[in-house]
N, C-alpha and C positions, 0 to 999 in steps of 0.2 A: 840321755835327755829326750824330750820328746820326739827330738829327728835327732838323726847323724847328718856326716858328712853325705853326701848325695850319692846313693848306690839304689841297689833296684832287692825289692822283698817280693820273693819267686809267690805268686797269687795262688791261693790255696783255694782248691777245690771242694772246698765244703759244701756238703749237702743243705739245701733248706731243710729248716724243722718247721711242722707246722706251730708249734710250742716248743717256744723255750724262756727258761726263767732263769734270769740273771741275778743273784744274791750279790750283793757289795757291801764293803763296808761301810763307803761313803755314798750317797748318790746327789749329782747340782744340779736339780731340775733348771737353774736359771730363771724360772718363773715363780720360782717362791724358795720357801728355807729347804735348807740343806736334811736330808735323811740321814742319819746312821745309822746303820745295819740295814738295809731296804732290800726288797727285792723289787724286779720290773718283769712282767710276765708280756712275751710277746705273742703274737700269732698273727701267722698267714704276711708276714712283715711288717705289723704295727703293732705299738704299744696299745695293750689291752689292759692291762692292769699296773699300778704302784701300791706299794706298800710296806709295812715290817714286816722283818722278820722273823720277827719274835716280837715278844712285851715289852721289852725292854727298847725296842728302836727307836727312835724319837723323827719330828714331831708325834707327839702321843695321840694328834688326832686323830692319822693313817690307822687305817683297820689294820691287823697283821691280815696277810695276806697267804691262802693256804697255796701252795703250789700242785697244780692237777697232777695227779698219778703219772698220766701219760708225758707231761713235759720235761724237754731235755735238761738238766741244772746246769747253769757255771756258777762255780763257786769260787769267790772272788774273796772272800774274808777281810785282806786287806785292802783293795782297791779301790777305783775310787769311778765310778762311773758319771760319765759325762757326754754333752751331746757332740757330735762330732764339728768340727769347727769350719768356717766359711771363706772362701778368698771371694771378696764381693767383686773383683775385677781385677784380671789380670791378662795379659798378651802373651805370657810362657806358656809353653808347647802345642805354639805353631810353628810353622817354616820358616816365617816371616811374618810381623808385626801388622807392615802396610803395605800398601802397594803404591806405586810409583806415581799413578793419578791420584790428584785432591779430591775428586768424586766420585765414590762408588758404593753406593749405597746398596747396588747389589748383589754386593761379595758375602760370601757366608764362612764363618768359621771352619763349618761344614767340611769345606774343600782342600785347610789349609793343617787341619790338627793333626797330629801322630799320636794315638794312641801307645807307643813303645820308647817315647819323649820319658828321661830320667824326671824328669819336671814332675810328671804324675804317681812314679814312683815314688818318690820323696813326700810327697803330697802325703800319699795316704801312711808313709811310716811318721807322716809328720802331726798325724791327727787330722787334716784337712778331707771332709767328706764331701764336700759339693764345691764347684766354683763355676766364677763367671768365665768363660775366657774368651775375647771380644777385642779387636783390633785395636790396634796401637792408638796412640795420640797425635803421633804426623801424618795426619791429613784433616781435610775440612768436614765429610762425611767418608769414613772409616767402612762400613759395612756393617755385618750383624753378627751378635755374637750365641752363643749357647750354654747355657749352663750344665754342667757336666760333673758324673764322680769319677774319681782321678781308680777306676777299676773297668778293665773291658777290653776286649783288643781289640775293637770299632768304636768309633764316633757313636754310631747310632745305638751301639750296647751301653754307652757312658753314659747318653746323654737323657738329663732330666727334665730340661725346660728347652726346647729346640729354636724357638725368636723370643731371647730374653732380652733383645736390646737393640737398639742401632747406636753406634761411636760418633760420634758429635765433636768437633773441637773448637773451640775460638782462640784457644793460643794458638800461636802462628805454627802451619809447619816449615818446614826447610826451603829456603827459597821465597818464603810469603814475608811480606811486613803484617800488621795487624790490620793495619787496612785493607789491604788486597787479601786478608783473610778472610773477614768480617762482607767484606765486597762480594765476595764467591759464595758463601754458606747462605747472605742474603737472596743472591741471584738466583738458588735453586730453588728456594722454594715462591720467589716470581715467578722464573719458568714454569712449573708445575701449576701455577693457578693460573697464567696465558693461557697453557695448552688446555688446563681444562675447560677454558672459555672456548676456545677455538673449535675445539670436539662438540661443546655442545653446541656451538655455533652451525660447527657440518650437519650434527642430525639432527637439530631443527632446519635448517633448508633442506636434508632429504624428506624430511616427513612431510615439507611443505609441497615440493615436488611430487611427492607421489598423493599424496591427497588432493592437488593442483590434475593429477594424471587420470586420476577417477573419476572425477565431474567430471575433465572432455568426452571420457569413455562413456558417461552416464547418458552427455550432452549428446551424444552421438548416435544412442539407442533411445532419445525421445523419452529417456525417463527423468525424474526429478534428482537433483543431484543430493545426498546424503548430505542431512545435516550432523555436523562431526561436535560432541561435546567438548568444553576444555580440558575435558579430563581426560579424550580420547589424544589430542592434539598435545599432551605433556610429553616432553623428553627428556631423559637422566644418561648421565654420562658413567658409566661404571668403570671398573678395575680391569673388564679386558678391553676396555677402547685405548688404553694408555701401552706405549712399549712397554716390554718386559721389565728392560732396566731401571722403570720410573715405578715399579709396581711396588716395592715394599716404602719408598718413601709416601704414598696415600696410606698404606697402616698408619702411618708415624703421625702423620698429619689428621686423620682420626681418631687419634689417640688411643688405637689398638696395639703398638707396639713401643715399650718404654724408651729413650735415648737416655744415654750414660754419654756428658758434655764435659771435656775436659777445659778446666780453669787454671793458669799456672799463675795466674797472678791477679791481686782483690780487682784489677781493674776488668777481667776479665769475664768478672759475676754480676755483674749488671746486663751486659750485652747477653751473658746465655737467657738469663732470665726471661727479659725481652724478646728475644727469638723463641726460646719455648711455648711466650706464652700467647704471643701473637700467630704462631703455626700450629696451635692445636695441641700442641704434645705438651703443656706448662707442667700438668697435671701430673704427668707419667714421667717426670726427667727426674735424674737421682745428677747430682753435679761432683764429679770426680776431680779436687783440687790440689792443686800445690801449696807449700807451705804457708806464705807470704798469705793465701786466701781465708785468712783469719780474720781477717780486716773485715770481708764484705760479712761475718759474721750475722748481723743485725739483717740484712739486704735476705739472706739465704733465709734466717725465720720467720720474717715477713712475708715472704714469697712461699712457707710450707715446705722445702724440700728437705731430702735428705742429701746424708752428703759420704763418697767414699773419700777418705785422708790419705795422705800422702805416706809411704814408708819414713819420710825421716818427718817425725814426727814433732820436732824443735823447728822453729823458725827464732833464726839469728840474726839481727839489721846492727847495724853499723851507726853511730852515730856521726854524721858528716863534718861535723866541729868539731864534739870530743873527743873523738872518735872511740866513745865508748860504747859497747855493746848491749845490744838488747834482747834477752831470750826466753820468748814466746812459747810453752806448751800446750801445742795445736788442740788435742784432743780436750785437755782441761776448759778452753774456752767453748769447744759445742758444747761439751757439759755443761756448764753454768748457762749458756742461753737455752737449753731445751731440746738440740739440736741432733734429733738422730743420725747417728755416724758409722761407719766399719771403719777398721783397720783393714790394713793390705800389707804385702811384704813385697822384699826385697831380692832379688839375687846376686847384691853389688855386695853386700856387709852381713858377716855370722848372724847377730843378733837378730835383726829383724828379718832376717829368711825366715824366724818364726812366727805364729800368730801367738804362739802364748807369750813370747817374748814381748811382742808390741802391748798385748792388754796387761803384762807385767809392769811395765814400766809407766803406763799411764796409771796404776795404782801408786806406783815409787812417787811420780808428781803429783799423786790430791786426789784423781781421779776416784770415786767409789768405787769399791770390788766390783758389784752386782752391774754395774754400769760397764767396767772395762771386758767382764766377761759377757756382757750381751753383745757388744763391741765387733766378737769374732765368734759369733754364734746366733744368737735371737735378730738383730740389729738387721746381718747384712741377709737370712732369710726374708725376711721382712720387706727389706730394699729390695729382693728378687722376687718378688711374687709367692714365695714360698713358705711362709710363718706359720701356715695350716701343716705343713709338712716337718720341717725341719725346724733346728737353732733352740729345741728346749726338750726335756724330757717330759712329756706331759702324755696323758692318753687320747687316742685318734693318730697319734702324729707317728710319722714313720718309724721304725726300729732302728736309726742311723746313730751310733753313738759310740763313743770309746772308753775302755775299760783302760784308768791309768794307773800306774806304782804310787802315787802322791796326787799333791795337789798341783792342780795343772799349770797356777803358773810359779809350782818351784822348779828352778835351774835341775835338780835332779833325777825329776819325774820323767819315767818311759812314758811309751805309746805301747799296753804292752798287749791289746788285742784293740779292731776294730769291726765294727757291723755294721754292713746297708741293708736295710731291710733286713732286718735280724740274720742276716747274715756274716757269720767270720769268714771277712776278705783277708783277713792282717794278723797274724802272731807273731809276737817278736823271736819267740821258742822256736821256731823254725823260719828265722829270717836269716837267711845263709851267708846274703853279701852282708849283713851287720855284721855276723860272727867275725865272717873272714877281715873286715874293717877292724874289726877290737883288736881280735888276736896279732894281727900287722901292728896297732899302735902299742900291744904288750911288748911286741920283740924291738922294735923302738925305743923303747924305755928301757929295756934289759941292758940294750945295746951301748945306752949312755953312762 
């Protein structure tokens, strides 16, 4: 399938090519129709050319496209080339989610990642090339997260986008009601505009002080005291007059640094809105929701944003009289309101630990194809700053994409190479712990 059970694919040391041309048989740019027979001609780690392979490939628009002398081929025949897929948010592999304080806005991923976490192994036999990963949901401000490809033995070798976000939450964490939630997340950013009054308060009295200082000194040598412009006499308060630990919430507040606000419930999506858009950041907030937040549907298109969805993808209510039930497919209603989405996954249940699995199943309920696979590709680049980059095969954009046995989202399709930057990180042909994984479940089945 496109992942196994969770084991680690030893990282192949392949050389860059400056040229290499990938022939397929199928190829999803995602951004338009489907190729047959295509090839994708990379260099220097981006896609430089699409096209056929012959006459016969279809769309008939595509020029065929010659392959240079000097470029290295895969020949993929039956394949099916695709862009590599997106976790728009998630909190696996770090150490630890959160931290024990409700405010800290200036904790960084940074500190907290393992790069030798099965989490990222899995990842990339799972198709998953880039991801958010960015503190949990218990607490009020979370810290910042980074986006990262699940290949490297440091953070800083992973990592693609280093302040992709600050964690925001208005559901309660542990120990909060929602009031004393809402109470605290408000309070920080009061404190932060006090102090910035206060600062600029001090240096306008120094300035007044020391321009106060230089007339006496003037008064004193009998000469005429300097007349000072208002422009000389202006004060600005900047980003080193603040503690350290208050400096990355002025990005946020600038709306230099995106927040990702966790919502577990529709009553939840009013107040992040609200607070976004009253502290600068409306613009830049993607809303990370629980199921039930279907409701504030209308609230969230109004307001512009995007939105990441929750792994369980159904929302189930109870009717309190009949007690009949009511079941809600999450994804099918941002689609119908216009409503760009990711999927996310799971590590609690099989199925959704995958992304094709998630953008599968939103096609089994109504969802459009092209919509559930932008889903977990185009969609959550997009949400990341990243759509110049990543989430589609298209020319300019990175060489990040995966060569699969079928279609990605049938149940039987491998993972069975993948490339960052036209590079093969991933063959499944020498993925050693899968082998050894198969061959354990053959002698299991002999056994019975």
């Amino acid at each position: 399938m496109l992942a196994t059970l969770a084991l680690l694919a030893a990282p192949l040391a392949a050389a860059v090519q400056d040229k290499v041309a990938v022939r397929a048989g199928r190829i999803i740019p995602v951004v338009g129709p489907e190729i047959t027979g295509g090839v994708v001609l990379v260099e220097d780690g981006r896609i430089a050319a699409i096209g056929r392979s012959s006459e016969e490939g279809a769309p008939a628009s595509l020029p065929v496209l010659e392959v240079p002398w000097d470029a290295t081929v895969v020949e993929a025949p039956d394949g099916v080339l695709f862009p590599g897929m997106i976790e728009a948010h998630t909190s696996r592999g770090l150490d630890r989610p959160n931290e024990n304080v409700p405010v800290t806005p200036f904790v960084s991923v940074l500190d907290g990642m393992d790069p030798s976490s099965t989490y990222f192994e899995d990842a990339l036999r799972d198709g998953i090339t880039a991801l958010l990963v960015i503190p949990g949901n218990d607490c009020v401000i979370g810290g910042r997260g980074r986006v990262v490809k699940p290949h490297g033995r440091t953070v800083e070798a992973m990592t693609i986008l280093p302040e992709a976000g600050m964690k925001i939450s208005v559901a309660p964490m542990r120990n909060f009601t929602r009031l004393s939630q809402l109470a605290e997340l408000r309070k920080v950013f009061v404190d932060l505009a006090e102090e910035r009054e206060r600062l600029l308060e001090k240096k306008q009295d120094e300035k007044e002080a020391e321009r106060e200082k230089k007339e006496k000194e003037k008064e004193k040598e009998g000469a005429a005291a300097p007349k000072s412009s208002e422009e000389a006499e202006k004060v600005e308060v900047t980003e080193d007059d603040f503690d350290v630990k208050k400096r990355p919430l002025l990005d946020l507040v600038a709306g230099g640094m995106p927040a990702f606000v966790w919502c577990e419930k529709a009553m939840d999506v009013a107040r992040a809105i609200e607070i976004a858009s009253e502290n600068g950041f409306g613009a830049r907030t993607t809303l990370v929701l629980g199921p039930e937040c279907w409701k504030a549907a209308d609230a969230i298109r109004e307001a512009g944003l995007s939105a990441v969805l929750d792994a369980d993808l159904e929302h189930v209510e109870e009717n309190p009289l009949t007690g009949e039930e009511r079941r809600t497919f999450v994804p099918a209603v941002f689609h119908e309101k216009g409503i760009r989405f990711a999927l996310q996954t799971t590590n609690t249940n099989l199925g959704p630990r995958y992304l094709w699995y998630q953008a599968a199943r939103c096609v089994a309920f109504g969802v459009p194809r092209d919509a559930a696979l932008r889903a977990i590709t185009l969609a959550p680049a997009e949400i990341l700053g990243l759509g110049s980059r990543l989430g589609s095969i298209e020319v300019g954009k990175d060489a990040t994409f995966l060569l699969l046995t079928g279609d990605p989202l049938e149940g039987t399709t491998w993972v069975d190479r993948v490339f960052l930057e036209g590079q093969v990180v991933y063959e499944r042909a020498t993925d050693k712990r899968l082998r050894e994984m198969l061959e354990g479940e053959v002698e299991e089945e002999k056994k019975k």
